[in-house]
FILUMMAR-323310 format. One record per residue (C-alpha): residue number from 0; x, y, z. Coordinates in steps of 0.05 Angstrom, whole numbers, plus 5000, padded with zeros to 4 digits. Example, Ala and Ser with C-alpha at 12.3 -4.5 7.8 and 13.67 -1.06 7.14 Angstrom:
% residues 2
zavo 0	x 5246	y 4910	z 5156 $
zavo 1	x 5273	y 4979	z 5143 $
This chain:
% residues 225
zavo 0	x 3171	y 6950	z 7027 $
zavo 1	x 3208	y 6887	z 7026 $
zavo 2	x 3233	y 6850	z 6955 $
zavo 3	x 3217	y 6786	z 6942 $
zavo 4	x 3288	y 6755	z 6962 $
zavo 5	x 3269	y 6792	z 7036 $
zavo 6	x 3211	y 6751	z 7037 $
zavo 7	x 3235	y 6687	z 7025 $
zavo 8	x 3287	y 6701	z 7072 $
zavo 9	x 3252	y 6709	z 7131 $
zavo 10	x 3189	y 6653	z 7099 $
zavo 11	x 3250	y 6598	z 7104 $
zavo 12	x 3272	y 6628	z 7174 $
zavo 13	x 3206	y 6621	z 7202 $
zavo 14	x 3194	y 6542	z 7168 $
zavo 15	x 3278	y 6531	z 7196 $
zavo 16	x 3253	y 6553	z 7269 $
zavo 17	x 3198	y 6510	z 7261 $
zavo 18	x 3236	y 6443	z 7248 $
zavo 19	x 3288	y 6472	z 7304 $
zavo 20	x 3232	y 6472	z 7354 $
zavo 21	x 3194	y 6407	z 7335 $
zavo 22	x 3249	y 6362	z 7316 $
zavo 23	x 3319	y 6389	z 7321 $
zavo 24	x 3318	y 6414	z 7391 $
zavo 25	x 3278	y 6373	z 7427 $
zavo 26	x 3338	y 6309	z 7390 $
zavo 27	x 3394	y 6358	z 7419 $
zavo 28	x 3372	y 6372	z 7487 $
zavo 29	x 3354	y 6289	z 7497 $
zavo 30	x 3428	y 6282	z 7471 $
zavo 31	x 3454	y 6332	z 7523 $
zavo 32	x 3416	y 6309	z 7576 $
zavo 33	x 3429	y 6235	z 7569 $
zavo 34	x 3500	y 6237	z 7546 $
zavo 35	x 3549	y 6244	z 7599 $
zavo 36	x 3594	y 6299	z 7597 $
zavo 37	x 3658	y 6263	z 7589 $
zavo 38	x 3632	y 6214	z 7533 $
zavo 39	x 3598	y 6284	z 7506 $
zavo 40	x 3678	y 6307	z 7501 $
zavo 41	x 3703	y 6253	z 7474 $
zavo 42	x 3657	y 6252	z 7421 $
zavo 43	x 3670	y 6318	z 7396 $
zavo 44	x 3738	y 6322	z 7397 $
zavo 45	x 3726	y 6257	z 7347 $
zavo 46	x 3684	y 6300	z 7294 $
zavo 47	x 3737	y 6357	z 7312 $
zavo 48	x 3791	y 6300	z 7289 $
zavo 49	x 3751	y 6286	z 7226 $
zavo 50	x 3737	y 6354	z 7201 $
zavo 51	x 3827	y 6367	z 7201 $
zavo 52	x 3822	y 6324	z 7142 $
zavo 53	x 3780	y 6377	z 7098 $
zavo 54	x 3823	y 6433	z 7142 $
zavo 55	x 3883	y 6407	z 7120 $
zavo 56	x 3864	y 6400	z 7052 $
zavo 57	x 3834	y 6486	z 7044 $
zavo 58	x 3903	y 6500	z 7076 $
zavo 59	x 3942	y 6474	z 7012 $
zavo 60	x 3895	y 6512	z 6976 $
zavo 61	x 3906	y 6584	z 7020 $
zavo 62	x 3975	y 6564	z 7019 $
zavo 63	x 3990	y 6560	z 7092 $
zavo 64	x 4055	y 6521	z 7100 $
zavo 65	x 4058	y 6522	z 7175 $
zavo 66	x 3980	y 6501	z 7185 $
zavo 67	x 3993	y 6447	z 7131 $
zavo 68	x 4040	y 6410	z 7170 $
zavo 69	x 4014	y 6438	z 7239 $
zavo 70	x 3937	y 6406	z 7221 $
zavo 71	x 3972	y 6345	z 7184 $
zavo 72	x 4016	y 6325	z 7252 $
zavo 73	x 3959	y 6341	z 7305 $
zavo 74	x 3909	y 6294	z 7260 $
zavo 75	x 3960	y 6239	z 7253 $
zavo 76	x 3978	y 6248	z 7335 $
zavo 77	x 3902	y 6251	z 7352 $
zavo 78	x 3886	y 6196	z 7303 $
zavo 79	x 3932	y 6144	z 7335 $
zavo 80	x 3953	y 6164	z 7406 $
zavo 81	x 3892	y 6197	z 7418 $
zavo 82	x 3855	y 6126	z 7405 $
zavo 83	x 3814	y 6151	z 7329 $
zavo 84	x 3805	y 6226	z 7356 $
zavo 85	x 3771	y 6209	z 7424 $
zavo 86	x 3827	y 6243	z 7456 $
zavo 87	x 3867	y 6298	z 7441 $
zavo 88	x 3942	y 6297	z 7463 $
zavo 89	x 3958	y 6337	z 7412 $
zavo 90	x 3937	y 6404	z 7446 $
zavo 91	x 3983	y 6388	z 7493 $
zavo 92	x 4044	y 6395	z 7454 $
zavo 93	x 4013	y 6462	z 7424 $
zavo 94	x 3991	y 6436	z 7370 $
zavo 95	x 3918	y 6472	z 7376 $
zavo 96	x 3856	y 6467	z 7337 $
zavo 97	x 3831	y 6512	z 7287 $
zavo 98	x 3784	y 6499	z 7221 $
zavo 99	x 3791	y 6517	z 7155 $
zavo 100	x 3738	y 6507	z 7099 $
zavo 101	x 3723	y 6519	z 7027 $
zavo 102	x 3689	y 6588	z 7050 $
zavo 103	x 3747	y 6616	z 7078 $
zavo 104	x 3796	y 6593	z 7023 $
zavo 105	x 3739	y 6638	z 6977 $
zavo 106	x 3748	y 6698	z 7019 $
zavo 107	x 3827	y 6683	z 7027 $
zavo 108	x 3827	y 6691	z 6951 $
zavo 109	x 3786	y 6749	z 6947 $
zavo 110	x 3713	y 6737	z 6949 $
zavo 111	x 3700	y 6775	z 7018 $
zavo 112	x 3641	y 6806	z 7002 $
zavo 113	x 3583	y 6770	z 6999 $
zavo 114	x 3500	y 6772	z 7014 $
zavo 115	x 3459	y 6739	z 7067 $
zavo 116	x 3431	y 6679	z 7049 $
zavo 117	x 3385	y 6626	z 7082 $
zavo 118	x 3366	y 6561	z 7058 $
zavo 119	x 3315	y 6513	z 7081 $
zavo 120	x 3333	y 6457	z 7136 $
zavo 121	x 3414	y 6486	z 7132 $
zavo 122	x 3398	y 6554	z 7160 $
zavo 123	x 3437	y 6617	z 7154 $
zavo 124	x 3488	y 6624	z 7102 $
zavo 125	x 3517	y 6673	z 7050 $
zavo 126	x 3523	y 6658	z 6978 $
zavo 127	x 3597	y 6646	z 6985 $
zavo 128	x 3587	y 6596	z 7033 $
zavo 129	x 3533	y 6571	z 7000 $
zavo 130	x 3567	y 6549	z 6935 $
zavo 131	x 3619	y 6518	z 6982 $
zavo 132	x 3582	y 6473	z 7001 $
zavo 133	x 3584	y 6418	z 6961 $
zavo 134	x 3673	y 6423	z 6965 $
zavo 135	x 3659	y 6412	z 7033 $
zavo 136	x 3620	y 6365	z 7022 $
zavo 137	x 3681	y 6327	z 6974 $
zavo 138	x 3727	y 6344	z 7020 $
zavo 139	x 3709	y 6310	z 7089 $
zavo 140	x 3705	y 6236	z 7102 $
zavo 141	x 3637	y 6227	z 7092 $
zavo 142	x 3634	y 6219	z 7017 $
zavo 143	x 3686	y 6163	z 7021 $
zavo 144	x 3659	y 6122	z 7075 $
zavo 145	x 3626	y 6051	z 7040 $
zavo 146	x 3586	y 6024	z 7102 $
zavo 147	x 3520	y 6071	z 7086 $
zavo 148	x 3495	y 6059	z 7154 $
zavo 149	x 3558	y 6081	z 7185 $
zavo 150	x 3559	y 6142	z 7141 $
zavo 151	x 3496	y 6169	z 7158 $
zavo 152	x 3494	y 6153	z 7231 $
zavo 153	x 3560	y 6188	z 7244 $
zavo 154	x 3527	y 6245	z 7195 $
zavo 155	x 3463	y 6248	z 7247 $
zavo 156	x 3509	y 6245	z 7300 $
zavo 157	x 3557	y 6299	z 7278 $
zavo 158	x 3498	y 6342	z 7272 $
zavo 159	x 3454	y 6328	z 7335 $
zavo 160	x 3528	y 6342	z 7371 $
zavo 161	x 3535	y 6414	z 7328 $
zavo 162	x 3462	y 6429	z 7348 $
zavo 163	x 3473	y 6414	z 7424 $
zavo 164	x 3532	y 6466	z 7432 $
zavo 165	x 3493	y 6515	z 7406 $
zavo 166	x 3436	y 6506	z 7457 $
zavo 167	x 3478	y 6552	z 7508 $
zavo 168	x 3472	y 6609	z 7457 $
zavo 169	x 3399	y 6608	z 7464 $
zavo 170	x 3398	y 6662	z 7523 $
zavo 171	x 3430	y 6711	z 7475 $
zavo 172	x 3366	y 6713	z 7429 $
zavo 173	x 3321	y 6713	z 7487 $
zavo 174	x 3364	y 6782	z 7508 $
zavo 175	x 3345	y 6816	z 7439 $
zavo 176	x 3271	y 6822	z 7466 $
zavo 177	x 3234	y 6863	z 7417 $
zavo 178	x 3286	y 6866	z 7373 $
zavo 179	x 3266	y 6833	z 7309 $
zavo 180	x 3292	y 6765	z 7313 $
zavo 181	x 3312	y 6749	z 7236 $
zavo 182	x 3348	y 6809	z 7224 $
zavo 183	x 3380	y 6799	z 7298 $
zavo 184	x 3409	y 6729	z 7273 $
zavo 185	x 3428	y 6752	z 7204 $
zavo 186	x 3468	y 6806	z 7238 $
zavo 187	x 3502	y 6762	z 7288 $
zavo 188	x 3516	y 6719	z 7228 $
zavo 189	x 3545	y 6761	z 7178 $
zavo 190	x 3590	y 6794	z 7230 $
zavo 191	x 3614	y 6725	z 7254 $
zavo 192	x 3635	y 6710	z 7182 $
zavo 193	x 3663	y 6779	z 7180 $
zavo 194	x 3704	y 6760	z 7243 $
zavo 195	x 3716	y 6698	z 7216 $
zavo 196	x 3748	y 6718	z 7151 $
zavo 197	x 3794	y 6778	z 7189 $
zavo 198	x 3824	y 6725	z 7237 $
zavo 199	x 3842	y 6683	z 7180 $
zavo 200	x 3872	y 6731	z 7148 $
zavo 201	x 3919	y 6754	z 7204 $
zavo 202	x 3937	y 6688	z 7221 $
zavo 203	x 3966	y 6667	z 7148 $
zavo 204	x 4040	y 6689	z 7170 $
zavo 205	x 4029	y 6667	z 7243 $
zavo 206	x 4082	y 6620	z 7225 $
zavo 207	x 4157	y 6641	z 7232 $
zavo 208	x 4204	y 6594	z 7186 $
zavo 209	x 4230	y 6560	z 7245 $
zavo 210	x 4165	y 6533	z 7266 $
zavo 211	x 4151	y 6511	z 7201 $
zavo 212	x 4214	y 6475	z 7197 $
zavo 213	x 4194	y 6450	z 7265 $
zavo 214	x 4132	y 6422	z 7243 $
zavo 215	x 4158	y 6381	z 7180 $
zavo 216	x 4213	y 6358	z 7224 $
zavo 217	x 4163	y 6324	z 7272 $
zavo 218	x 4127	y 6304	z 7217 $
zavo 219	x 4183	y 6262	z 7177 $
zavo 220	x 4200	y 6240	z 7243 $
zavo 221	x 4132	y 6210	z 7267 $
zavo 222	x 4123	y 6165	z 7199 $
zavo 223	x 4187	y 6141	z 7204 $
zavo 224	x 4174	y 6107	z 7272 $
């Protein structure tokens, strides 16, 4: 028989699915359709620009030299030459992206182990990455922005642009076919997080010293132009 936390589990997966298909969806697939690819790119490599700021900061706290200075020079390339994060010259210099967040830093730390979790509107989860939350939160822009209506309509917009690239993952669910569809998505979560966690641990000493020194260099030499 299934416990109570089982239950209320898959209660707030069905009432989730719900507000996907009535509200959610329907916003993301308007967005997709009427937003013209390029514009569609240049808009998320702007919320990609934003979210190096709370990257940045969970790679002090992991202790990641290299990414420090590598995240800190590719936001301060993308945010000028690349015209506020529309554009993204610093890829081209190999300076790639890659995001770090309060969840990670947990499981860089030691908490690797943790339970499913879903919550209501915010979807799948695990407690770790639950409680992180609200650093997250603290740590992106959003908090610090004054114009309210600015704040909340690049909010909306941040999240109507995360819930359009996952529309191509639909198919995947549709492929499970009678497969039970909760424990389906809490498997493909949890082993995403799994994946998640393993790559960021491997790639802590990606960095040899030279490319750190590298990085500072470029650094100390782009704010003194």
């Amino acid at each position: 028989s299934r416990g109570l936390g089982d239950v209320y589990k898959r209660q707030t997966y069905a009432f989730n699915k719900k507000v996907d298909f009535y509200i959610a969806k329907p916003i993301a697939k308007m967005y997709t359709t009427a937003m013209p690819l390029p514009i569609e790119k240049r808009i998320n490599n702007f919320f990609n620009n934003l979210s190096l700021v709370p990257t940045i900061v969970n790679d002090i706290l992991q202790l990641r030299v290299g990414d420090t200075l590598s995240d800190t020079w590719r936001l301060a390339i993308n945010s000028t030459i690349g015209l506020g994060g529309f554009f993204d010259p610093a890829s081209s210099i190999c300076l790639n992206s890659h995001k770090e967040n309060f969840n990670l830093t947990l499981a860089r730390w030691g908490w690797k182990n943790s339970n499913y979790f879903i919550m209501p509107f915010l979807g799948s989860s695990t407690i770790r990455s639950a409680v992180s939350i609200p650093v997250d939160l603290y740590t992106s822009v959003y908090p610090y922005l004054n114009n309210v209506t600015l704040r909340n309509g690049l909010y909306i917009l941040n999240t109507v642009d995360d819930r359009a690239k996952l529309l191509s993952y639909e198919s995947l669910i549709k492929q499970a076919g009678g497969l039970d569809e909760y424990i389906f998505i809490k498997n493909a979560y949890m082993e995403s997080q799994n994946q998640a966690i393993i790559a960021n641990n491997m790639s802590i000493n990606k960095y040899s010293r030279e490319n750190t020194l590298k990085y500072l260099r470029m650094y100390r030499e782009f704010n003194h132009q």
